[in-house]
C-alpha positions as CSV (number, residue, x, y, z in Angstrom):
1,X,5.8,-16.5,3.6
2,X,5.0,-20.0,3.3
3,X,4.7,-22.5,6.2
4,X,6.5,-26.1,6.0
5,X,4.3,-29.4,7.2
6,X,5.8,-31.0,10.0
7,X,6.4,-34.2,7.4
8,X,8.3,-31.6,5.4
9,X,10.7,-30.0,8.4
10,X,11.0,-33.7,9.3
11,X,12.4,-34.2,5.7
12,X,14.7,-31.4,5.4
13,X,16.5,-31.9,8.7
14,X,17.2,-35.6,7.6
15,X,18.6,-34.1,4.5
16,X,22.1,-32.0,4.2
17,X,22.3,-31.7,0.4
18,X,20.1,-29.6,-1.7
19,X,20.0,-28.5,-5.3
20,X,20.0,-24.4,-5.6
21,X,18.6,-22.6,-8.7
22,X,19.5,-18.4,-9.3
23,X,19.2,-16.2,-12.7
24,X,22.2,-15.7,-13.8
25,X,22.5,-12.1,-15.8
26,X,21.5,-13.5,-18.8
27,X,18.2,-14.8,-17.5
28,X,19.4,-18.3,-17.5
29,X,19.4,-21.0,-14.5
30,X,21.8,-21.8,-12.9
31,X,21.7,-25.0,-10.4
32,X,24.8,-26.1,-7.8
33,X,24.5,-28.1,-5.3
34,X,24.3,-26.4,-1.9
35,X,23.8,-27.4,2.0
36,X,21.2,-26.0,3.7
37,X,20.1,-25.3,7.0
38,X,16.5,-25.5,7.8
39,X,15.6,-22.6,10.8
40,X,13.0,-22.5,13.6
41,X,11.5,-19.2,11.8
42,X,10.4,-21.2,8.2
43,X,13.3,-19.8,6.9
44,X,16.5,-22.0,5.4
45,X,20.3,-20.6,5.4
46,X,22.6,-21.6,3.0
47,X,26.0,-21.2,4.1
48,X,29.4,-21.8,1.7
49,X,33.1,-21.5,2.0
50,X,33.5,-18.3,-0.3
51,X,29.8,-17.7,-0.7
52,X,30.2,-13.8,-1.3
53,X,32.9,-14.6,-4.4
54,X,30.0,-17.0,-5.8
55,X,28.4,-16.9,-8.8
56,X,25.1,-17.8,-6.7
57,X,25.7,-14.5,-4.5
58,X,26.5,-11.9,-7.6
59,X,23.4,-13.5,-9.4
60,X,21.3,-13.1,-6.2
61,X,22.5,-9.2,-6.0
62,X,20.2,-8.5,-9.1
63,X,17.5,-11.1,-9.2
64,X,16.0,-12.4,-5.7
65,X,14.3,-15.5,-6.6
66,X,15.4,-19.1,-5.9
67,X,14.5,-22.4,-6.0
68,X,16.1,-25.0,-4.0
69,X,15.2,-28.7,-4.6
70,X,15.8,-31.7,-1.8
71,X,14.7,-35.4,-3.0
72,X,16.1,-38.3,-2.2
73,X,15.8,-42.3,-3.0
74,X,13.5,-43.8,-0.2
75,X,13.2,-47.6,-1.6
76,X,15.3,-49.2,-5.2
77,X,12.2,-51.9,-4.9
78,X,10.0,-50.5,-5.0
79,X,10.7,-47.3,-6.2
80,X,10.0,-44.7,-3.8
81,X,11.2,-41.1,-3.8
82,X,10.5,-37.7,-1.9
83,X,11.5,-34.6,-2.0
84,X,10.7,-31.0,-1.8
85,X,10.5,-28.3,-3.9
86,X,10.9,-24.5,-2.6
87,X,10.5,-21.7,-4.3
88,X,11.2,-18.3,-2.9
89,X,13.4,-14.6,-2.6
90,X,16.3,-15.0,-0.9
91,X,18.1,-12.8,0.9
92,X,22.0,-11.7,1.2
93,X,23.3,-11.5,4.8
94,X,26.8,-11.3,6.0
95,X,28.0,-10.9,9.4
96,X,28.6,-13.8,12.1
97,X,26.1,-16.7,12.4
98,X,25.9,-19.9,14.2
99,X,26.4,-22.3,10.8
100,X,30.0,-23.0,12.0
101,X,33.6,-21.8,11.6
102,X,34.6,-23.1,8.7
103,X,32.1,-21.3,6.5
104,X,31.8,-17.9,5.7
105,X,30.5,-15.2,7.4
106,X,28.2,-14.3,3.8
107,X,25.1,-16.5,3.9
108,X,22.3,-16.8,2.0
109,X,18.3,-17.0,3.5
110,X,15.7,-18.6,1.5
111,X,12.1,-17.2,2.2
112,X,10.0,-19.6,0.8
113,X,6.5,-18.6,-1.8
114,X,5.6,-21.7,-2.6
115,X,6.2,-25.2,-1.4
116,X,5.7,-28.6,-3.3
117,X,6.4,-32.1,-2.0
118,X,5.9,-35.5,-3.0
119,X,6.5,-39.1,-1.2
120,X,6.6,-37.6,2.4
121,X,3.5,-39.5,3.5
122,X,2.8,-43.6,2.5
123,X,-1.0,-44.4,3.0
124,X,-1.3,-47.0,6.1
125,X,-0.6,-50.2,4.5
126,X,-3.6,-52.7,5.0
């Protein structure tokens, strides 16, 4: 598994919105926005209200691998972005968790493969 920078953890727990790519049976993308939760382990969890009646969680039962993208607009003027993008297998766990009540008890984990990020660190101005 792939380790996050400390500029990257720093991003991600700023961040609460992500964009989440599966194969869908036909061997087309599929993106939805998700929220994540980044763990202590290198791992993220993303957590839903009906996750296990998701299209994300039946295409996940026969194709592991995800992407999950989290950018964000830094500076308008000038224009500064970041963002990170993970790719990875993910895994399908259901039982309790500590993501809170109101979601449900099937999450997904994301083990990242391959990490890219852009914008996380500006050059010392001078």
């Amino acid at each position: 598994m792939t380790e996050f920078s400390e500029a990257e953890r720093a991003c991600l727990k700023s961040q609460r919105l992500g964009r989440f790519a599966t194969v869908d049976p036909q061997g087309q993308p599929q993106a939805n926005p998700v929220g994540f939760f980044p763990q202590d382990d290198g791992t993220i969890l993303i957590g839903g209200y009906q996750m296990g009646r998701s299209n994300k969680w039946r295409n996940l039962q026969k194709n592991p691998k995800v992407a999950l993208v989290v950018d964000d607009v830094v500076s308008l003027r000038p224009w500064k972005v970041r963002g990170i993008d993970i790719r990875g297998e993910a895994e399908l766990l259901v039982g309790p968790h500590g993501l809170g009540p109101h979601l449900s008890e099937e999450v997904i984990r994301i083990r990242p493969r391959r990490i890219r990020s852009w914008g996380l660190a500006e050059a010392p101005e001078g």
